[in-house]
C-alpha positions, 0 to 999 in steps of 0.5 A: 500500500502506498505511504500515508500522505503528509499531515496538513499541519507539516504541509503548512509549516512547510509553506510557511516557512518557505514564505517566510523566508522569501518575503521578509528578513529573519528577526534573529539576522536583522536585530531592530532598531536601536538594539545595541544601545539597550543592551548596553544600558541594561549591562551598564545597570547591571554592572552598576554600583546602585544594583549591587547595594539596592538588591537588585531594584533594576527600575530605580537603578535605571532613573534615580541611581545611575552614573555618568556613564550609564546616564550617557547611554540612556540619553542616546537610547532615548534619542534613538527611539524617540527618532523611531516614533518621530519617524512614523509621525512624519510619515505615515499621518493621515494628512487630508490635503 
């Protein structure tokens, strides 16, 4: 007798997967925007004084405890968002003219 076709679920993923890869970038191969500098404020704070005596309170550490150079970094990842939402705004409003 012949072989059981292939479940409809394999079938889909099969496509998908082929669609996928033929209509867009891999998340994991084109990192978004601005994902250097979060990763380097997250490891500044950890690495931060603040974190070590506070017990861990990540979000205090980030806007009342932080150095110069931790603050530096947050300012440039603030700045690089904010340009992102900036963006958007400009040119992607419903503009009626």
């Amino acid at each position: 007798m012949d072989q059981d076709p292939e479940p409809p679920k394999s079938r889909l993923t099969k496509f998908f997967e082929k669609v996928d890869n033929w209509v867009g970038p891999s998340r994991l191969q084109y990192k978004p925007a601005c994902h250097d500098l979060k990763e380097m404020i997250v490891e500044c704070v950890l690495e931060s004084d603040c974190m070590k005596n506070n017990e861990g309170d990540f979000r205090f550490c980030l806007t009342e405890g932080i150095n110069k150079e931790c603050k530096a970094i947050r300012h440039d990842w603030y700045v690089c968002r904010k340009s992102q939402v900036d963006w958007n705004k400009h040119h992607f409003k419903d503009d009626p003219r």
